[in-house]
LOTOR-229814 format. One line per 8 residues: number of its first residue (from 0); their letters; for each residue x, y, z of N, C-alpha, C. Coordinates in steps of 0.05 Angstrom, whole numbers, plus 5000, padded with zeros to 4 digits. Each point is the difference from the previous one (the first is absolute). Layout:
N
NUM> a> X:Y:Z:X:Y:Z:X:Y:Z ~ ...
***
This chain:
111
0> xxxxxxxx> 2717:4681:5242:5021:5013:4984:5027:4991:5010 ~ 5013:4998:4982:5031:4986:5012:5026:5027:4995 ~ 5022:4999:5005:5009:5019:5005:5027:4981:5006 ~ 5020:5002:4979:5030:4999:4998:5019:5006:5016 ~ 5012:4995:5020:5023:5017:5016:5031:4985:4999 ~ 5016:5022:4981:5018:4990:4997:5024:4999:5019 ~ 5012:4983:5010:5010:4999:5035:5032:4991:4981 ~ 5017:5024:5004:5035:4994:4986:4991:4985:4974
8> xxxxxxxx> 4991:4995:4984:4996:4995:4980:4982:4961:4994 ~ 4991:5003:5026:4975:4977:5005:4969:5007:4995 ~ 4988:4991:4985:4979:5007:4999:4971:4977:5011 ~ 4990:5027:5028:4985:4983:5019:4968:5016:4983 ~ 4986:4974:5002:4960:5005:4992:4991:5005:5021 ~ 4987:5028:5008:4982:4999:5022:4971:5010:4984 ~ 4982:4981:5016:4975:4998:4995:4989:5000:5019 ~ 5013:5007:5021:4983:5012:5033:4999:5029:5005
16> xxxxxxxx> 5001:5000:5016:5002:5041:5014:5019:5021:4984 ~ 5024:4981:4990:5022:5015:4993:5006:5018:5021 ~ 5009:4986:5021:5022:5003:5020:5031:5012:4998 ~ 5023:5004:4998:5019:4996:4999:5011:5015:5019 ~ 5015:4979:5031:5016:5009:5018:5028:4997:5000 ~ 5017:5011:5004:5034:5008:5000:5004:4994:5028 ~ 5012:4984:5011:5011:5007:5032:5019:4980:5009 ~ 5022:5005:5012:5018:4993:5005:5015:4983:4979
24> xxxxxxxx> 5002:5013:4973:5012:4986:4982:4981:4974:4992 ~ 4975:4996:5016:4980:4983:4978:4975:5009:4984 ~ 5002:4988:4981:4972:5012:4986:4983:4991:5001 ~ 4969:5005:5008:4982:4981:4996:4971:5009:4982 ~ 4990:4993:4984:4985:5004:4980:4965:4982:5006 ~ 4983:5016:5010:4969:4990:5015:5008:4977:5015 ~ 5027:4991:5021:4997:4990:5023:5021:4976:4995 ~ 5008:5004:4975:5022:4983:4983:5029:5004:4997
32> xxxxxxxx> 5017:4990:5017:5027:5006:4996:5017:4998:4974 ~ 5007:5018:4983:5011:4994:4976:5027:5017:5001 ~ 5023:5001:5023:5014:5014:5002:5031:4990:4978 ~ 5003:5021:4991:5022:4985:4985:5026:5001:5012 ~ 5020:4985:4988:5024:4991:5013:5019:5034:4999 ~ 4990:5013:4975:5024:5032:5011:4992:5009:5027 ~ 5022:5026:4996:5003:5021:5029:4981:5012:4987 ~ 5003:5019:4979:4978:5020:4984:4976:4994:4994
40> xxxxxxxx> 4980:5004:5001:4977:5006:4999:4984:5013:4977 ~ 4999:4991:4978:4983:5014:4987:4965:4993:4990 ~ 4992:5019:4997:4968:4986:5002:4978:5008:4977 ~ 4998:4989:4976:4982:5025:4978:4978:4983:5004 ~ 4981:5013:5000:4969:4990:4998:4988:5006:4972 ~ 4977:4977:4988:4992:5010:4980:4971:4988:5001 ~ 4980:5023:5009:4969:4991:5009:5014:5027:5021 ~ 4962:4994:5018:4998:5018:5022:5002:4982:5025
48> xxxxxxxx> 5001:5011:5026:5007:4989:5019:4990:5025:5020 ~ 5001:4978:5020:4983:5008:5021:5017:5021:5031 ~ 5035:4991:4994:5019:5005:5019:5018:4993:4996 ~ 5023:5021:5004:5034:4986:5000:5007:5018:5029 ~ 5007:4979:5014:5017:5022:5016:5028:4980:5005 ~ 5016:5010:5003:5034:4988:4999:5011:5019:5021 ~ 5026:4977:5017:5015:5021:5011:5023:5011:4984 ~ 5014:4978:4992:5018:5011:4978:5003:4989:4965
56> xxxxxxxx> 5002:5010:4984:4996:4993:4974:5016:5022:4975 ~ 5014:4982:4987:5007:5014:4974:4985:5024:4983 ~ 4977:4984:4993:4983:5019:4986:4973:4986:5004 ~ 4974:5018:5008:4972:4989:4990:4992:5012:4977 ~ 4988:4990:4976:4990:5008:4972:4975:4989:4998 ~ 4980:5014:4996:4969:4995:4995:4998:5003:4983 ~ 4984:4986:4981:4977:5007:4971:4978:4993:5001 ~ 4991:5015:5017:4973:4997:5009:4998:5021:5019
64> xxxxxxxx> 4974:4991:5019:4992:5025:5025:5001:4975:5020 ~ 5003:5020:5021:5006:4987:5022:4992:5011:5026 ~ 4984:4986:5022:4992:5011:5021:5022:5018:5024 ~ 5020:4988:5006:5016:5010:5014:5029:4997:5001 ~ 5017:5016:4995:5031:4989:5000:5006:5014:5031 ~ 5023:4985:5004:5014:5008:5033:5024:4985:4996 ~ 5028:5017:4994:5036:4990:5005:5011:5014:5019 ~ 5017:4987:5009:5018:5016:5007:5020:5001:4988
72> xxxxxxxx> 5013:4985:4985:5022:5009:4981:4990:4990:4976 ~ 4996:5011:4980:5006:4995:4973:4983:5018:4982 ~ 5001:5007:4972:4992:5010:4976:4968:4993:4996 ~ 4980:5012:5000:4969:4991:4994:4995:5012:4968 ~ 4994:4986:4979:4980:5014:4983:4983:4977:4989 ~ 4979:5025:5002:4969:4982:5002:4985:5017:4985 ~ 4974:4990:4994:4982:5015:4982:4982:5013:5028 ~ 4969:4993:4996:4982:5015:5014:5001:4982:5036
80> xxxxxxxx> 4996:5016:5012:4997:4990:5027:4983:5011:5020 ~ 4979:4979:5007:4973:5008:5015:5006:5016:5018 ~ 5026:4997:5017:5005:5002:5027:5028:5021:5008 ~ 5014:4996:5013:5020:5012:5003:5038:4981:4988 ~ 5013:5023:4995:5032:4989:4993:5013:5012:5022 ~ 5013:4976:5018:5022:5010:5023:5031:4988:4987 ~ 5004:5026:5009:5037:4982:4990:5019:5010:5019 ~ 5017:4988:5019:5013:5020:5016:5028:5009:4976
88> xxxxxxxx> 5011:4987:4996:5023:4997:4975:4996:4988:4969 ~ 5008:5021:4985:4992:4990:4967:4988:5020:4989 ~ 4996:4996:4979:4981:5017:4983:4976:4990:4996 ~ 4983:5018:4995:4963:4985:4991:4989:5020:4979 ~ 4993:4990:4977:4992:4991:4981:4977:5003:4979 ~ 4978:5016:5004:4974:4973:5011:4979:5025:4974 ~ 4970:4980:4996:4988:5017:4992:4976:5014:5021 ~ 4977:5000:4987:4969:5018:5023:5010:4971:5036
96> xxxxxxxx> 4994:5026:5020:5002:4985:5020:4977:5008:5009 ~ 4992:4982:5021:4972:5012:5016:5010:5014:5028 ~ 5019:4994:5016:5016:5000:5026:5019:5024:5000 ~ 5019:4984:5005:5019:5016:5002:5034:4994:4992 ~ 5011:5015:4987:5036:4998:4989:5014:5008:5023 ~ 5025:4973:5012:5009:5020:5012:5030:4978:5004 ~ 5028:5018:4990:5020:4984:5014:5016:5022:5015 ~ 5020:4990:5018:5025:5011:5015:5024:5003:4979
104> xxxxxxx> 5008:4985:4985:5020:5012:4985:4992:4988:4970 ~ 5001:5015:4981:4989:5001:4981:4982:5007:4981 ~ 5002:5008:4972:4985:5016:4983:4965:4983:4993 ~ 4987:5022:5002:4970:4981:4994:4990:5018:4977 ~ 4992:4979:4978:4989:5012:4976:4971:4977:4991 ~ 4978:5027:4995:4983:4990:5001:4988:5006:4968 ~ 4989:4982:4986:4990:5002:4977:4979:4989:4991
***
């Protein structure tokens, strides 16, 4: 199954794990550097995926389900998620979780 991730308005094919890590201002997508040249970060997925965790980021947007999200700064909405949503800063989003919701500053709405 392949699975769309739109990185600032680049659009990367993953047809592996559907990975996507945030850290130190690089992005990398199942082991693949696709970091773009902004400061901001934005990230919409379209398929399911297996993990996003980021340290800092604009916004994560799912249309799909997703095994596990983990930010520390930025906005999560996502559909269903096997696992748990950590956010220390931001809002989250999200639909059925299996885990657990949880940020430090910000509103969480679940639907």
């Amino acid at each position: 199954m392949t699975t769309r991730i739109n990185i600032n308005g680049k659009t990367i094919i993953s047809s592996g794990r559907g990975n996507v890590v945030i850290s130190n201002g690089r992005v990398v997508v199942d082991g693949k550097d696709v970091t773009p040249d902004a400061k901001q970060i934005t990230i919409e997925v379209h398929g399911d995926l297996q993990a996003i965790e980021a340290d800092a980021c604009d916004r994560i947007q799912v249309t799909g389900s997703v095994g596990h999200v983990k930010t520390t700064s930025g906005d999560v909405r996502c559909g269903d998620v096997t696992g748990s949503v950590q956010c220390m800063s931001g809002d989250v989003s999200c639909g059925r979780v299996g885990g657990s919701v949880s940020t430090m500053s910000g509103d969480i709405r679940r639907g």
